[in-house]
C-alpha positions, 0 to 999 in steps of 0.5 A, spaced: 500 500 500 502 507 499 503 511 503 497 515 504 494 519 510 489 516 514 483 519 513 485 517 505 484 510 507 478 511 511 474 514 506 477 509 501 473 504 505 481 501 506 481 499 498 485 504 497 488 501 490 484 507 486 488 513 489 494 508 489 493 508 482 492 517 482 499 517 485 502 513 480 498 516 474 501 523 478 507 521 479 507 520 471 504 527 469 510 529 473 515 526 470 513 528 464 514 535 466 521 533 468 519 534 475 521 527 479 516 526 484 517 518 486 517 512 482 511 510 478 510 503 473 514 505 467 510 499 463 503 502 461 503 509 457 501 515 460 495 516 456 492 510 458 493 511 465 490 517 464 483 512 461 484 508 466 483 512 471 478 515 469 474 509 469 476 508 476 474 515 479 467 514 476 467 508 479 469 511 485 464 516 485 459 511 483 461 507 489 461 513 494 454 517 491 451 510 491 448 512 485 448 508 478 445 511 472 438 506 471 437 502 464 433 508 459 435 514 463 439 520 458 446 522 461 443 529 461 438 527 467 443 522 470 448 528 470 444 532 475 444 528 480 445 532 486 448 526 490 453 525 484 456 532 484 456 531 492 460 524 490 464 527 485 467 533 489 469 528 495 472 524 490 477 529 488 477 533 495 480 525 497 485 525 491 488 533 493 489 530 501 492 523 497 498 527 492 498 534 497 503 531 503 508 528 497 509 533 493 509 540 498 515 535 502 519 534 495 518 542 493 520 545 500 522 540 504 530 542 504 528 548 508 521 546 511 518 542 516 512 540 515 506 539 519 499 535 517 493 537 522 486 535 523 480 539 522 481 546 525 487 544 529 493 547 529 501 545 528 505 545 534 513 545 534 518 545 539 524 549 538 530 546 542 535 551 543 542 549 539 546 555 544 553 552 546 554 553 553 559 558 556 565 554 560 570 559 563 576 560 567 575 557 574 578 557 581 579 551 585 577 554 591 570 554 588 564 549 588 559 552 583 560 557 577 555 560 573 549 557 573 546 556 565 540 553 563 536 552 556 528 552 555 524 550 549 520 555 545 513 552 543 511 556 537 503 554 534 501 556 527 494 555 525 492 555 517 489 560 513 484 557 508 486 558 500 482 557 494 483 554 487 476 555 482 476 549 477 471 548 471 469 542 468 462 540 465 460 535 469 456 532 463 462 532 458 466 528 465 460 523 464 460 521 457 468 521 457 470 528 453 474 530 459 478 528 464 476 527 471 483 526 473 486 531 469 481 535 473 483 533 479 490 534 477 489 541 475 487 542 482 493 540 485 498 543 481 495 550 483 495 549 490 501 546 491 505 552 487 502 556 492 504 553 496 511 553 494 511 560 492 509 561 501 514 558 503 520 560 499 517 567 500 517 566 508 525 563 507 527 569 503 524 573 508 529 571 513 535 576 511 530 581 509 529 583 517 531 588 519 538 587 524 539 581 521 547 579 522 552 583 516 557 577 516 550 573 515 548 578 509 553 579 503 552 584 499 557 581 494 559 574 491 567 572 491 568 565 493 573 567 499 566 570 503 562 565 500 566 559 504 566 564 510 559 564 510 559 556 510 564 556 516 560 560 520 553 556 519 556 550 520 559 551 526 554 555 529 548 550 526 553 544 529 551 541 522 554 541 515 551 546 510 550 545 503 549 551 498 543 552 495 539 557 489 535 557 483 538 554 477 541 562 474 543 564 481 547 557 482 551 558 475 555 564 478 558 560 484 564 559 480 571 559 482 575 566 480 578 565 474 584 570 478 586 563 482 587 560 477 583 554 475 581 548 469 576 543 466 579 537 463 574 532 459 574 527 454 567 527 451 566 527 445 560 532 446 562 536 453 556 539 456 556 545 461 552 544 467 552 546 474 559 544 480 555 540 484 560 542 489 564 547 492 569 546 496 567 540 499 560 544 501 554 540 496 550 544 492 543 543 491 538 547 486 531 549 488 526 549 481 523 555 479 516 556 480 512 560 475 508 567 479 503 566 473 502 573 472 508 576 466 511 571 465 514 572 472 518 567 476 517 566 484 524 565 486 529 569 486 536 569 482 539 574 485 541 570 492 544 563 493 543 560 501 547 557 506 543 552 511 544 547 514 538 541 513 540 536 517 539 540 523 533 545 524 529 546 518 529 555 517 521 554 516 515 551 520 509 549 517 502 547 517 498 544 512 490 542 514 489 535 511 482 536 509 480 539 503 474 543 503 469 544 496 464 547 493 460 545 487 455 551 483 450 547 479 451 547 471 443 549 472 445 555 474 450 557 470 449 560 462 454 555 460 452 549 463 458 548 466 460 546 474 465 551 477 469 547 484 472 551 489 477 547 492 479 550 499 486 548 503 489 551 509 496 551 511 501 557 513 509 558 513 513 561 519 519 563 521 521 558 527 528 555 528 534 554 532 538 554 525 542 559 522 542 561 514 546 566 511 546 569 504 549 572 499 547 576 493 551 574 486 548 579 481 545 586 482 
């Protein structure tokens, strides 16, 4: 079985082989847009998942609505069934809640930690502190020195609703002529991306804030001052650093052609690519996400970052696992199309014990 939430599997009735099948039929989609999300079957074509599914989401929907078109009646009478919407909407709602977890945590997951809640809940983390204790000089005629003790600090964060309007006719899903799981995934898409663009905006904001520490903040890329940067966060985060940017921002952190440097290949058709490490630091990249407006991108390409994943995430954040909809009727409606509102809530903030610095490698 697949890793699926456990609200998944109760609505699924624990035959959870038809949103098993989603996550496959995902994951492949995704791919295909050059984004690696998880293994999926390499045997069956794409296009014929995509059949397949169909098919199986309608059955789903028919085994939750509980509703069969009787022998005689249209599909334009059938597809009118208030019961239908109902089911249809829930079907898609659990699909959301089945991809989402997986996906958010592939986008983000090197600079958040994630947690799912329940239904008006709140996410609670605990920061331990990551201070190192003062030792110093003493006189042996003492017993006791300074006393020093470290307290967590709990921070709670509460999700705020967002929404994505799709529009499908439902009539259209019914005979075949559009895809109920290409709807579904369209939905996904779009919340996900939001996603992604709130929790780098609330990364980036971290240097943003005012007083935040000069040798944590450089103006100016060299690579003695990035290396710097490296040292500092990890002796201060107890944990390696890696250096990470969009792909444009990364492409600058090269080593100065002053030092004196060379590239040996025996390729026949050499390719340019990016140095995956740097002094010994990795280097990791953090895909691009289009803001959808002008043609604009949500991350910057102006800064690279140094943190330090394995100790504390930079960011906390909370995703509520239930999706909500609401469906208007093609009745009301001039086109006699249905309109699905999907709403999810999640929030990013700022809490760690972690240190991150930045530097900026174009102007």
């Amino acid at each position: 079985m697949a890793n699926l939430p456990s609200h998944v599997v109760a609505f699924a009735g624990n035959n959870t082989k038809t949103y098993e099948q989603f996550k496959d039929y995902y994951f492949h989609a995704r791919s295909i847009d050059g984004k690696n999300l998880g293994d999926f079957d390499k045997t069956i074509a794409f296009a014929e998942k995509e059949t397949r599914m169909h098919t199986a989401l309608l059955s789903e929907v028919t085994r939750l609505s509980g509703q069969s078109i009787p022998e005689g009646m249209d599909m334009v009478q059938f597809a009118s069934n208030p019961m239908l919407k109902w089911a249809m909407g829930a079907v898609v709602n659990t699909m959301i809640d089945a991809i989402i977890p997986d996906t958010i945590i592939k986008s983000i997951g090197l600079y958040t930690n994630i947690q799912t809640v329940g239904w008006g809940a709140s996410a609670r983390y605990d920061i331990k502190p990551n201070a190192i204790m003062s030792t110093t000089k003493f006189s042996n005629g003492r017993r006791d020195g300074w006393a020093q003790k470290q307290f967590n600090t709990s921070v709670s964060i509460t999700p705020e609703a967002h929404n994505v309007t799709v529009e499908a006719s439902l009539y259209k899903i019914l005979v075949g002529e559009e895809s109920l799981a290409e709807f579904a995934r369209k939905a996904i898409l779009a919340l996900e991306t939001e996603m992604t663009k709130d929790a780098y905006a609330t990364f980036a904001a971290i240097a943003d804030r005012v007083g935040y520490p000069v040798a944590l903040n450089s103006a100016t890329f060299s690579s003695d001052s990035l290396i710097e940067q490296c040292q500092i966060v990890e002796s201060y985060a107890l944990s390696k650093p890696v250096i990470i940017g969009t792909k444009r921002a990364l492409a600058k952190v090269l080593p100065e052609s002053s030092k004196g440097y060379r590239m040996t290949t025996t390729a026949e058709a050499p390719g340019i690519g990016l140095i995956r490490n740097f002094y010994e630091y990795d280097i990791m990249e953090l895909p691009q996400v289009a803001t959808g407006k002008d043609f604009g991108l949500a991350l910057s390409d102006d800064y690279v970052y140094i943190i330090a994943p394995s100790s504390d995430k930079l960011v906390k954040g909370a995703i509520e696992g239930v999706t909500q909809s609401f469906t208007v009727n093609p009745e009301d409606t001039a086109d006699l199309t249905t309109s699905t509102s999907f709403t999810k809530r999640w929030k990013f903030e700022i809490a760690t014990n972690s240190v991150m610095a930045r530097t900026q490698v174009s102007s």
